[in-house]
N, C-alpha and C positions, 0 to 999 in steps of 0.2 A: 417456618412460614416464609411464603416468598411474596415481595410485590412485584407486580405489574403497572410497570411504566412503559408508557406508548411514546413510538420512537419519535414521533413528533413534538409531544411534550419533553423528553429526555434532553431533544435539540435545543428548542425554546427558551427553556430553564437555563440551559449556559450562559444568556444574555451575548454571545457573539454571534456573526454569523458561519453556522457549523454546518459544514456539506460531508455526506456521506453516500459515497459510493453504491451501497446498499440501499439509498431510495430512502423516502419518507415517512414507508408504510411500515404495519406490522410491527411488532411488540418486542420492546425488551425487558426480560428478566433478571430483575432485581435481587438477590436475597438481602436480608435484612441481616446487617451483619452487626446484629446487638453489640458483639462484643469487641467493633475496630472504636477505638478511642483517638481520637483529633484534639491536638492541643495547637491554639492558635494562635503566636505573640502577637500583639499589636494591634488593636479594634480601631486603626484608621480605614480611608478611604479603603483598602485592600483586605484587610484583615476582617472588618468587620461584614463587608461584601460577600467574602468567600463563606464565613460564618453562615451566614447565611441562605447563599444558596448551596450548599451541604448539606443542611437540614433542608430546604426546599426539595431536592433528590431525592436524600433519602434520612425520613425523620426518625430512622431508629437509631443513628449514628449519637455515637457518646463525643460531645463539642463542649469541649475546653475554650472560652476564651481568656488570654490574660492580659490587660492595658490597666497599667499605674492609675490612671486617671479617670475620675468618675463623670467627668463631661469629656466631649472631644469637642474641638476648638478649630474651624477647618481654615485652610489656607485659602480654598477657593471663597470668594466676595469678602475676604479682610479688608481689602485693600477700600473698601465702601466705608468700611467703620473710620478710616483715614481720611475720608474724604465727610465724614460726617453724614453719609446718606443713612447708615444702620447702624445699629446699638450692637455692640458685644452678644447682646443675646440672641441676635439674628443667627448669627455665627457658631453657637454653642448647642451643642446636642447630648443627650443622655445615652444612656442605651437600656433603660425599661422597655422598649417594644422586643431588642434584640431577647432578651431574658423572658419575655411573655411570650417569645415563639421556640423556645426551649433552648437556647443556649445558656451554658452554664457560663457568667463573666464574673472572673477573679481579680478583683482589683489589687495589683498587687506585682511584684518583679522580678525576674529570674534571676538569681546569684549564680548558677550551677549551672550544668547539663551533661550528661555524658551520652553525647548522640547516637554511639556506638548500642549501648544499651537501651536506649530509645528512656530515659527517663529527664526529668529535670528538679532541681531547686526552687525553691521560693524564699523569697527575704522573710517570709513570715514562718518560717519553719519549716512548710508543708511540701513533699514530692509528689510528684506525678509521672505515670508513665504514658504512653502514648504505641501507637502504632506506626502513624499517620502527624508531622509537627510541619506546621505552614508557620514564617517565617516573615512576620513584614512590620522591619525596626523604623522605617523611614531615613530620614539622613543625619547625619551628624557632623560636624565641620572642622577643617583643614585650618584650624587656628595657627598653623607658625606660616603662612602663606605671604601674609601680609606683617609687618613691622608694626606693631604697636598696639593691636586688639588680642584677647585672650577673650577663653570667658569670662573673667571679672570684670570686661572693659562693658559688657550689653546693657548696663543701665544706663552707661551717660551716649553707647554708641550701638544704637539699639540693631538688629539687622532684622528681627522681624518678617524671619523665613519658618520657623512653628509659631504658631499664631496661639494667644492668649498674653500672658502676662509680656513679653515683648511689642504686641501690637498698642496696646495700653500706652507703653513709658512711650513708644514712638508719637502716637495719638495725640499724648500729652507737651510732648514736645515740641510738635507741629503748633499747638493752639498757642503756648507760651513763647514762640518764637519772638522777637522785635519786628518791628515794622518794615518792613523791604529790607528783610532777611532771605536767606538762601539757605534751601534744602539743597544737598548734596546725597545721590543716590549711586552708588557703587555694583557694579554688576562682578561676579566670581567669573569664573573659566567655567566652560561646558567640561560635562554633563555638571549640569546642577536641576535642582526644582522649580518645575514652571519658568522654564527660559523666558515668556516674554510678560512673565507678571513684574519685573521691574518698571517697564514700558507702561504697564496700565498704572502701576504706582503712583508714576512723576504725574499721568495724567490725571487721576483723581486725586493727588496731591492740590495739585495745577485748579484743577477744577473748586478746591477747598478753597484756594490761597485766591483766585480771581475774586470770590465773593467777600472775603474776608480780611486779605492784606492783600490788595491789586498791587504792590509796589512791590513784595515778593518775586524770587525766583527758585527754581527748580533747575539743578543742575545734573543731568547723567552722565555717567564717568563710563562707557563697557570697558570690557578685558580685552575685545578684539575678536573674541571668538564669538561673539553673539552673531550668529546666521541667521536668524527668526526670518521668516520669509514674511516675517510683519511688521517687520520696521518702518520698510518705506509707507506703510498703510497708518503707523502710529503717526512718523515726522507729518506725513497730510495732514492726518486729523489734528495736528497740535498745530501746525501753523493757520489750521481753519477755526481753533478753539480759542488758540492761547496765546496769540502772535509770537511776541518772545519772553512768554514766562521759560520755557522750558529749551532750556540748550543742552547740546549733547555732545561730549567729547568722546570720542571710537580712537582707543588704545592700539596696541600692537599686539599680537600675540602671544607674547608673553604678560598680557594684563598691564596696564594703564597705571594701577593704584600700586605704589610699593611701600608706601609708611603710612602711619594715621597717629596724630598728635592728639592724644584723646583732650587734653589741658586745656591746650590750644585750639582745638576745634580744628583742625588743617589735618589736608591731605596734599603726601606728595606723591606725584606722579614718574615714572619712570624715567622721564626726560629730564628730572630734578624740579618741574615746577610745581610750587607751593601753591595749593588754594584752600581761600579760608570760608569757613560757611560756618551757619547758626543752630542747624539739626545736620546730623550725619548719619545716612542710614547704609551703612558698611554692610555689603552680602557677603559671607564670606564662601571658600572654595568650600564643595561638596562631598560628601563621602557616608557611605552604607550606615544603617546607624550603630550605637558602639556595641550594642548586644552580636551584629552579626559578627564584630572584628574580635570581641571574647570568645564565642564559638566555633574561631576561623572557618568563618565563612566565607569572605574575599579573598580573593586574590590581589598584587602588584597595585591595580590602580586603584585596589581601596571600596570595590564593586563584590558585586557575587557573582560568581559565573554559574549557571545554571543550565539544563537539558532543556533546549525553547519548547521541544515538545511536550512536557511535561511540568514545568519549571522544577525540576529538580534539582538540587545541590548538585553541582559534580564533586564536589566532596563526602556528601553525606547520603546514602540513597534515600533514608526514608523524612528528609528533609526537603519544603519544597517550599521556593522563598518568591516571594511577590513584593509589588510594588517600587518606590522608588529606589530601592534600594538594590534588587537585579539587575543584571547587563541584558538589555532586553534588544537588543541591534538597536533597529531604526526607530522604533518606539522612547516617546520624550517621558521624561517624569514630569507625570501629570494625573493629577486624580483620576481622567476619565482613560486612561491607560491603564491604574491600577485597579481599576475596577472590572475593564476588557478582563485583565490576566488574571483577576481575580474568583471570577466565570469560569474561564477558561480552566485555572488549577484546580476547580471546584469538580469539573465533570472528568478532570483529569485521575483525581484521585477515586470519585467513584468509577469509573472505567477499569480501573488496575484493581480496585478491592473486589469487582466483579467481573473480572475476565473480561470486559469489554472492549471490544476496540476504541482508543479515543478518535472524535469524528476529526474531520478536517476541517478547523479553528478559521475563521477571518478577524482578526481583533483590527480593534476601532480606537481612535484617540479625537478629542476635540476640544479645543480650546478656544473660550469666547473672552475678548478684551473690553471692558465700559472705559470709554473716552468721556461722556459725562453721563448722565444715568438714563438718557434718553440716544446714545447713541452709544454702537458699539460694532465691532470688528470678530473675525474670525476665522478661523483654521480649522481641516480637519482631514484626516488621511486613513486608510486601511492599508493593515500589512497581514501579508500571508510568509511561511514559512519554506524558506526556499533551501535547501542543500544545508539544511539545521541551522540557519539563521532568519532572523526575524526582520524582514525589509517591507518595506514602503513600496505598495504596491498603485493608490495613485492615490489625488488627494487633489484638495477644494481651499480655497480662497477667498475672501471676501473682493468685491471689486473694488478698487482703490476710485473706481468713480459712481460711486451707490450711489442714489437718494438719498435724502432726509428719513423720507418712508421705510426706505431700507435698511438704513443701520436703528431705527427706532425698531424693528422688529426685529433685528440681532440683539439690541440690548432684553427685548421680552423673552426671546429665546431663550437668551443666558438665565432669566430669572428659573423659566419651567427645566431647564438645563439641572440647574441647582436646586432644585426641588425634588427633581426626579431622583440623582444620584444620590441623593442622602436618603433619599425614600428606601434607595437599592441595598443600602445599609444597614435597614429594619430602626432609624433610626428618628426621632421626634423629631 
């Protein structure tokens, strides 16, 4: 049996903007390929995106999904539950809708794999094989970076870069702070996750502590490397918000932060200076998460290097890795990037299962910041794929001198923003 999908809906369905040389019109021919099987790690912003629209292509496809976790817990709008505007369960989503549009989700974690063969392990006994394995671990972090944090240090020194039970002890230790106490908020080295959600951090931190301990301060430490072309649009809004709740000390490029005295509460800076605060939210350096570095998937910097056209392993052919965890050029890790290339991989892998040419991709990234829950700031760029790399083709800014009006309706943006993208997910 064959289906018929119209080249227009074929385009559509990818969720980028896909140009094809061959025009609009007229029909492409689909077979239904009962028997290609798709194993998906990772049902975050990417994984579960891709899920998705592969069965939305083509619903004969046999979709494996596998995520440890029977809620997902997103990063985008955490930073609200900090500031006390949303509850934990704003935040938290299931995946029954994903499962009621025929994806098969295995909660559960891969021990194994031998790519070569195209199968994998599970911790619960069971293998799988695959044709077709999409790849999106997230990040996982560069603990000997800094002097004094490991993972056992995240409960009294929370960093609160996967959002659930980290957002929580942070949460809690924001509320229990002393009286004209100091938050202290530490930025890693680029690439890391959502470069400028530290920025909105301090500000809804900022925004908590104005209503609640006005004697409070919030302190940002960066690494030197934060380039956010939103900085100077945050320092406005916080000297128009928060006079001087929130100061910010910008490091050298080799990062700012070299110890952390978890006992003590202090952090020492490169230049030898000690500062002591009452909550410590240490980010630490970045990297692919660990399932890709068991399956050498990275390379050198601890990344995946992948085919942009296709996001394929360059290691593995039938391996094809998304999300924050890929070397994606000019593209930031950021939800609304892994969901771009999550589209993207999605019509990619049906194009090669059906002979099809894949179209020519525009991916999209956008990131919105809430300064307090009625104003908010924003970014947003398209990159196309030039000599096989994936650059920044132009992009958008919020004006550093909006209205009132104006950033009120960036902060409503951002709400249908996050609305829509978890909807893209199939996900409550």
């Amino acid at each position: 049996m064959e289906n018929t999908l119209k080249r227009r809906d074929f385009l559509k369905y990818s969720g980028c903007l896909l140009l094809s040389s061959m025009g609009m019109v007229g029909n492409i021919n689909i077979a239904r390929a009962s028997s290609a099987k798709i194993v998906i790690v990772g049902g975050g912003f990417a994984g579960a995106t891709c899920a998705h629209y592969l069965k939305k292509l083509d619903p004969s496809l046999s979709i494996v999904l596998i995520e440890p976790k029977s809620n997902y817990i997103t990063c985008p709008y955490s930073n609200t539950v900090l500031a006390n505007i949303k509850k934990m369960s704003h935040i938290t989503h299931d995946y029954s809708l994903l499962k009621k549009f025929g994806i098969q989700v295995i909660h559960d974690t891969i021990t194994d794999a031998n790519l070569d063969k195209r199968t994998v392990q599970l911790a619960s006994g069971d293998s799988l094989t695959y044709d077709k394995m999409v790849i999106s671990p997230g990040i996982s972090f560069r603990w000997k970076e800094i002097e004094g944090i490991d993972q056992s240090t995240t409960e009294k020194i929370p960093h609160a870069w996967q959002a659930g039970e980290q957002t929580k002890i942070l949460n809690n230790q924001i509320g229990d702070m002393r009286e004209g106490g100091t938050v202290i908020i530490s930025t890693p080295r680029e690439p890391y996750r959502a470069p400028p959600a530290p920025f909105e951090r301090a500000s809804l931190i900022a925004y908590r502590l104005k209503k609640s301990n006005p004697s409070a301060k919030v302190l940002v430490i960066t690494s030197g490397t934060d380039h956010s072309e939103k900085l100077p649009l945050f320092k406005n809004a916080w000297k128009k918000h928060y006079g001087d709740i929130i100061e910010i000390i910008e490091g050298d490029d080799q990062g700012a932060l070299a110890k952390v005295d978890v006992k003590g509460k202090a952090v020492s800076l490169k230049d030898g200076t000690v500062i002591k605060g009452d909550v410590l939210n240490v980010i630490p350096g970045q990297q692919a998460g660990l399932i890709a570095h068991k399956l050498n998937l990275v390379n050198e910097s601890g990344w995946c290097p992948i085919n942009i056209e296709s996001f394929q392993s360059q290691k593995f052919k039938n391996v094809h890795i998304i999300g924050d965890a890929c070397i994606a050029g000019d593209m930031p890790k950021t939800a609304h990037s892994a969901n771009s290339q999550a589209k993207a991989c999605a019509v990619a892998i049906i194009s090669e299962l059906n002979n099809l040419v894949m179209p020519e991709t525009v991916y999209s990234s956008s990131i919105y910041s809430l300064i307090t829950p009625k104003y908010a700031i924003s970014s947003s760029a398209l990159y196309r794929i030039k000599n096989k790399q994936l650059v920044k083709v132009s992009e958008g800014l919020s004006p550093i001198k909006a209205s009132k009006k104006y950033r009120y309706k960036e902060a409503r943006f951002y709400e249908g923003w996050y609305k829509s993208i978890v909807a893209d997910m199939k996900m409550s």
